[in-house]
C-alpha positions as CSV (number, residue, x, y, z in Angstrom):
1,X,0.0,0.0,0.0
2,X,1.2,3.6,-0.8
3,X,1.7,6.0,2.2
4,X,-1.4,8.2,2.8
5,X,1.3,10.9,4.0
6,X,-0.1,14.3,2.8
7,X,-3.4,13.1,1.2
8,X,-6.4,14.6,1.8
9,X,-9.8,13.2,2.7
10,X,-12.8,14.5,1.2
11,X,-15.0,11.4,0.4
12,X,-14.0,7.9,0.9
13,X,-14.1,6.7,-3.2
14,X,-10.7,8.2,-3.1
15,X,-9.7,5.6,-0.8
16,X,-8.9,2.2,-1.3
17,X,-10.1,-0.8,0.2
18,X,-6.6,-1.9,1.5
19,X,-6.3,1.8,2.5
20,X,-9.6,1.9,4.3
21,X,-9.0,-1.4,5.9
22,X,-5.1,-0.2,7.0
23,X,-7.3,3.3,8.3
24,X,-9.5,1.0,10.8
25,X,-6.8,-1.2,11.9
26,X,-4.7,2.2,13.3
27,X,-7.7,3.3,14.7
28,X,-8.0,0.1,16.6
29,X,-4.2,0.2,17.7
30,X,-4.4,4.1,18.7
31,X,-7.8,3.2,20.6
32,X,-6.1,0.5,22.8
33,X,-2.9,3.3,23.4
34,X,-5.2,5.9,24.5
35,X,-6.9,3.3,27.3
36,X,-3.3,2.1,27.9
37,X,-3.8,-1.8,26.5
38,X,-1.4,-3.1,24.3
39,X,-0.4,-1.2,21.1
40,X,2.5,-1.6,18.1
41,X,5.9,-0.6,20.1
42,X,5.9,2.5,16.1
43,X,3.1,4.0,18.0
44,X,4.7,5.4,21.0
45,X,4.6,9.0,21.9
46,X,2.6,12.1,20.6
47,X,2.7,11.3,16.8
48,X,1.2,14.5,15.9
49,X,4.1,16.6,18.0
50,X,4.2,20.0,16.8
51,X,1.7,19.8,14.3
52,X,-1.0,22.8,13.8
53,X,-4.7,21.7,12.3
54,X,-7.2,25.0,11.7
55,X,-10.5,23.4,12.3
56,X,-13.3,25.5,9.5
57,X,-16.5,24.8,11.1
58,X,-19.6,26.6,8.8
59,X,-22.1,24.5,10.6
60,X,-22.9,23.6,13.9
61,X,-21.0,20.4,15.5
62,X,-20.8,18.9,18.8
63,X,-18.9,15.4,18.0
64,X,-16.8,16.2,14.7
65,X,-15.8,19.4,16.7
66,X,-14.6,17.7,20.1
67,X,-13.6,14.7,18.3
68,X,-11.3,16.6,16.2
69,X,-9.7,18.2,19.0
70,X,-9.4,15.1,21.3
71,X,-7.6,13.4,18.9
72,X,-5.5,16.2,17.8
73,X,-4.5,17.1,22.0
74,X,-4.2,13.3,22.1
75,X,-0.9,12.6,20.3
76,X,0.8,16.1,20.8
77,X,-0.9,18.6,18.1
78,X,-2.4,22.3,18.6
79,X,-6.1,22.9,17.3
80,X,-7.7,26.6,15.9
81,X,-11.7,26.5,16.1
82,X,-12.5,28.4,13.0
83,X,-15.9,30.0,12.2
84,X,-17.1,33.2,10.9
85,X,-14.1,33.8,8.5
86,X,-13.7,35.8,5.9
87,X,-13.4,32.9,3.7
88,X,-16.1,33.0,1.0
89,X,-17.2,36.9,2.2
90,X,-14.1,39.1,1.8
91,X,-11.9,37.0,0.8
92,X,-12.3,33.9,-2.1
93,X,-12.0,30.0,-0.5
94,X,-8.7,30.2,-2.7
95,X,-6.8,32.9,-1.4
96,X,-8.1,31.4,2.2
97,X,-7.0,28.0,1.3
98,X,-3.6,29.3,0.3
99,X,-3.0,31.6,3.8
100,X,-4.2,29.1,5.7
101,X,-1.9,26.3,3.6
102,X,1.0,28.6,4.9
103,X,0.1,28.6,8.5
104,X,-0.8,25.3,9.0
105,X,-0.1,21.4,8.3
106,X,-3.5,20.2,7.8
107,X,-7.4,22.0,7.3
108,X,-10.7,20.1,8.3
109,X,-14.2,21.9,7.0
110,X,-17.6,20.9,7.6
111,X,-20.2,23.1,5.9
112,X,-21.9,23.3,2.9
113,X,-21.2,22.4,-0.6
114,X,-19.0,19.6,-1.4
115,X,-17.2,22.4,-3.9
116,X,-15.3,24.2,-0.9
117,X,-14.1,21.4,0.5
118,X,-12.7,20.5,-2.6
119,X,-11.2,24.0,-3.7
120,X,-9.3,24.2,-0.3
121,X,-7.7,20.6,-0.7
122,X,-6.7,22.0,-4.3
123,X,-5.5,25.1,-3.5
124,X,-4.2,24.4,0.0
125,X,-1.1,22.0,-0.5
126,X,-2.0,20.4,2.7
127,X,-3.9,17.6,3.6
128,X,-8.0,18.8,4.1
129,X,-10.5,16.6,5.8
130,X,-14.2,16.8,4.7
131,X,-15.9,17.4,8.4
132,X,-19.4,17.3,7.0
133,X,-21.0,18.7,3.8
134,X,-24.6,18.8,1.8
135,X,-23.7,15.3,0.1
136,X,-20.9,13.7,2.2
137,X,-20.4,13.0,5.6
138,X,-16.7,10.1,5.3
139,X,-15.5,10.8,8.5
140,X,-18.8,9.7,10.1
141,X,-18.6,6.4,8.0
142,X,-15.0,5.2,9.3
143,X,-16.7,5.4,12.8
144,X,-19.6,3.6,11.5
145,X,-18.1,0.6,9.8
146,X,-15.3,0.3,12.6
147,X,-18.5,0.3,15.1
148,X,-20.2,-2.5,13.3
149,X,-17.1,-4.4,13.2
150,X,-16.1,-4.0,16.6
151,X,-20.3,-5.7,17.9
152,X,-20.3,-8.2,14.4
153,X,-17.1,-9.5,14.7
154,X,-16.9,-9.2,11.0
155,X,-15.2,-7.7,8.3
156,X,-16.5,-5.1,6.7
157,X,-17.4,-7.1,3.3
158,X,-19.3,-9.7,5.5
159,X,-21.4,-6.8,6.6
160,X,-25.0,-5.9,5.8
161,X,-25.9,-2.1,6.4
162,X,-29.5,-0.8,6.5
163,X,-30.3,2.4,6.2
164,X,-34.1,3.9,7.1
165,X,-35.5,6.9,6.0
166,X,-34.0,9.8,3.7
167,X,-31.8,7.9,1.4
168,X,-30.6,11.2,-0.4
169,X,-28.7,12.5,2.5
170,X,-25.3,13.3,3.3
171,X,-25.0,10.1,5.6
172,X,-26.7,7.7,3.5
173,X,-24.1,9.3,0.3
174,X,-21.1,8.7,2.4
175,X,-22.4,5.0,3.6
176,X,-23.2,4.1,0.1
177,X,-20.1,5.4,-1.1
178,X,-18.4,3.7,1.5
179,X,-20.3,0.3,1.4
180,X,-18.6,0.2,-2.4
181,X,-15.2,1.0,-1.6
182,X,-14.9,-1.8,1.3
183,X,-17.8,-4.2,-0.7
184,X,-20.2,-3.8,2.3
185,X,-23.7,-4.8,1.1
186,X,-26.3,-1.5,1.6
187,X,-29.5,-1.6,1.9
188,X,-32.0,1.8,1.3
189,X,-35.3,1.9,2.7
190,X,-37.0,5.2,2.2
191,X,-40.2,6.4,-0.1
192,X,-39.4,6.4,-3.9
193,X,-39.5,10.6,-3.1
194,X,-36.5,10.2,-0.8
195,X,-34.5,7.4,-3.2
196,X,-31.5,8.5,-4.6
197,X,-31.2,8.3,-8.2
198,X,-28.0,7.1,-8.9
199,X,-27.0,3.5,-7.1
200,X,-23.9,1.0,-6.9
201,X,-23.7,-2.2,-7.6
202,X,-23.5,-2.2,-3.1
203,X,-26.7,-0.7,-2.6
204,X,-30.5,-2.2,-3.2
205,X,-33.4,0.2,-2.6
206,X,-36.4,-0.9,-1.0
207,X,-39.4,1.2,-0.2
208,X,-40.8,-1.5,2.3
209,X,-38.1,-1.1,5.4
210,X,-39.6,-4.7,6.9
211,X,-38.5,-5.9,3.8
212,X,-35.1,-4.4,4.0
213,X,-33.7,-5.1,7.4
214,X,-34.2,-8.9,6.7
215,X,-30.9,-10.1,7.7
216,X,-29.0,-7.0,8.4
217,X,-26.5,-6.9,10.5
218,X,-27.2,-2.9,11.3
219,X,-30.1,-0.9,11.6
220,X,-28.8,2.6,10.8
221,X,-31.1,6.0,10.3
222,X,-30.6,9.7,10.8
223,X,-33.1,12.7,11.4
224,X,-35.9,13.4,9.1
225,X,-34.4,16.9,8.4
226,X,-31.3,17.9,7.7
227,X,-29.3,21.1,9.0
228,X,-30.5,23.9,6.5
229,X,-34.5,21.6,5.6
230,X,-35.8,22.5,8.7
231,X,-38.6,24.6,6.5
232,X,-39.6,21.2,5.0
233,X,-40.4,19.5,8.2
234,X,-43.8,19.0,8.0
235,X,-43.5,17.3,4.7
236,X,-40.7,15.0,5.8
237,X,-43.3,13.7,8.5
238,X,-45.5,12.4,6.3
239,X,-43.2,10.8,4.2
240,X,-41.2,9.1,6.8
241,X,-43.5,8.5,9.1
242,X,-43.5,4.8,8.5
243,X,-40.1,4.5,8.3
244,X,-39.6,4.7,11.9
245,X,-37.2,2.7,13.6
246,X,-39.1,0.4,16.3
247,X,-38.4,-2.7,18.2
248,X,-41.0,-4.5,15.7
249,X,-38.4,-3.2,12.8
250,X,-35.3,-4.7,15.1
251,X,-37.0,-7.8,15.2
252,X,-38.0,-7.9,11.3
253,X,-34.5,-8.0,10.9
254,X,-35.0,-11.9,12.0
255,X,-31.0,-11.1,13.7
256,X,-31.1,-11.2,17.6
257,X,-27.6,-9.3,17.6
258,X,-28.7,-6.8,15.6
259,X,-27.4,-3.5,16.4
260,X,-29.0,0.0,16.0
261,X,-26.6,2.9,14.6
262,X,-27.3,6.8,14.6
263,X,-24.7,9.1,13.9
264,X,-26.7,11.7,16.4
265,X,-28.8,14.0,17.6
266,X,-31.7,11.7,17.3
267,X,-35.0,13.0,18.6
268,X,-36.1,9.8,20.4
269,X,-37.5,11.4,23.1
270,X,-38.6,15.0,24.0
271,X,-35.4,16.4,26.5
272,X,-34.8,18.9,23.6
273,X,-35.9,22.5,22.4
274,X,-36.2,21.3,19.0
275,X,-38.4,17.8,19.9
276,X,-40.9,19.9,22.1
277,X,-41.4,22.2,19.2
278,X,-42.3,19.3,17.0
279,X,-43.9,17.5,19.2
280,X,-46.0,20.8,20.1
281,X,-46.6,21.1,16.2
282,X,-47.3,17.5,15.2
283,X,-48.1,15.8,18.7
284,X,-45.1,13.7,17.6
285,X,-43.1,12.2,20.8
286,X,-40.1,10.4,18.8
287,X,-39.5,11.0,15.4
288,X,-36.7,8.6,13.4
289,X,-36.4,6.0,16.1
290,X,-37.9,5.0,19.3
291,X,-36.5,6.1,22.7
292,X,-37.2,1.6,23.4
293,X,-34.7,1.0,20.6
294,X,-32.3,4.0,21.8
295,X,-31.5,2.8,24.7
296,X,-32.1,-0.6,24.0
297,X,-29.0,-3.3,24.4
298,X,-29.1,-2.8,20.2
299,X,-27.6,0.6,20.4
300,X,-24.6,1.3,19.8
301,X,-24.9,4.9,19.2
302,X,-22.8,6.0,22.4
303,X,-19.7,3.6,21.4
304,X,-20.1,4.7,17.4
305,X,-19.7,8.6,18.8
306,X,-16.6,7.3,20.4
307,X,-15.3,6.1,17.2
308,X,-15.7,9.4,15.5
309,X,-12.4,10.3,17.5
310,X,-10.2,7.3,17.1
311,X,-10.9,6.8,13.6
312,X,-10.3,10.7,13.0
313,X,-7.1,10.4,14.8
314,X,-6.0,7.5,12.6
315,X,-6.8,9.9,9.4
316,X,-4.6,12.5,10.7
317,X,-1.9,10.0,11.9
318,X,-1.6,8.4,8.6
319,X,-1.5,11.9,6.7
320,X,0.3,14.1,8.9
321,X,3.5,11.5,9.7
């Protein structure tokens, strides 16, 4: 395998599957250094010593954000929380890019269109991470898969994924992108509106989600509304209202060790500003899953947001060194 040294990450088709698999396997070693198990003798000391990361955030973030920095702090490197820049205002994402390439060895964003995050990494000379966009979401997937593997016991091609609800979004993208690059078999179950139009040879739509789960090995959904949709809330209800994630869809799946995956918030339950509003609107306690199967022994969710930082730190291990 080449060296990942200075590459960037903006969507995981770019990747490999012996690179993807190498990426999950540092993850694993770095995770058992950090809670002081065994690890390769090569991964001793702060790897990321004297390294500087500028952290673009246009959107909001609570694990990408603290996930970031963890694993940045974790093996030696300084972090700068980014937001309301000039960049895109006063000043074009490729005269940014190119200050910012100058100051610093590596650039994470998570905003908007796909576009920037690609105009930094090509204008940059450093490695850029894709944080989040409108039609990708990669780091979110490494967490995911490793997740999966970690509760499975399989490898990531022995794996069957099932998505429920809004197959067109940035998570279900980056899942079906990454289901293809690892040969992870996807499943799709969302309302021909909320189908993407363009599938792998990985992924298999189905508009009946009973149907779908049948032998999955993860149950896997999002929210109904994306950051930015919030105006088309009342219409994702409707359509998604049966693609709710209960214990009777667990059990469909006809796998007792099934496990449930959300890459969070979820609005199982109504301890939020945003769920009371809804609920206050629509008389709608959950939304995309249950609070049974949230805190059911099938949820991983809690473990997958820990993932988010040990796979993130493996990224920036295996580009920065």
């Amino acid at each position: 395998m080449k060296s990942l040294t200075g590459r960037s990450f903006l969507t995981l088709s770019t990747f490999t599957n012996e690179e993807i698999l190498y990426l999950f396997d540092l993850a694993h070693d770095l995770r058992c250094k950090k809670r002081g198990l065994a690890y390769p003798p090569h991964l001793k000391g702060k790897l990321l010593d004297g390294k500087n990361i500028v952290l673009i955030f246009d959107k909001t973030s609570t694990r990408t954000r603290c996930s970031f920095e963890v694993a940045a702090f974790d093996e030696g490197a300084n972090v700068t929380f980014l937001t309301n820049s000039q960049m895109g205002k006063k000043e074009s994402i490729e005269d940014t890019a190119k200050v910012l390439g100058r100051l610093y060895d590596a650039i994470e964003y998570r905003g908007f269109e796909q576009s920037i995050v690609e105009e930094l990494a090509l204008h940059s000379n450093v490695p850029v991470y894709n944080g989040l966009t409108d039609d990708d979401h990669p780091t979110q997937v490494l967490a995911d898969i490793l997740t999966a593997m970690d509760h499975t016991g399989k490898r990531p091609h022995e794996l069957i994924f099932t998505y429920v609800g809004d197959g067109r979004n940035n998570v279900s993208n980056a899942l079906a992108i990454g289901a293809k690059q690892v040969g992870m078999s996807y499943h799709i179950a969302s309302p021909k509106a909320l189908q993407p139009s363009l599938v792998n040879e990985n992924t298999t739509l189905f508009e009946d989600p009973y149907e779908a789960v049948k032998g999955s090995d993860v149950i896997y959904t999002d929210v109904w509304v994306s950051m930015g949709e919030e105006d088309k809330t009342k219409e994702r209800i409707e359509l998604l209202k049966d693609y709710q994630v209960t214990m009777d869809l667990i059990n469909a799946s006809q796998n007792p060790n099934v496990i449930f995956e959300h890459c969070l918030p979820a609005f199982h339950d109504l301890n939020t500003a945003v769920a009371t509003e809804i609920y206050e609107s629509f008389g709608l306690r959950e939304l995309e899953v249950t609070d049974e199967v949230f805190r059911s022994s099938h949820s991983v969710v809690f473990d997958q947001a820990e993932n988010r930082m040990h796979t993130i730190k493996a990224l920036m291990v295996a580009t920065l060194t």
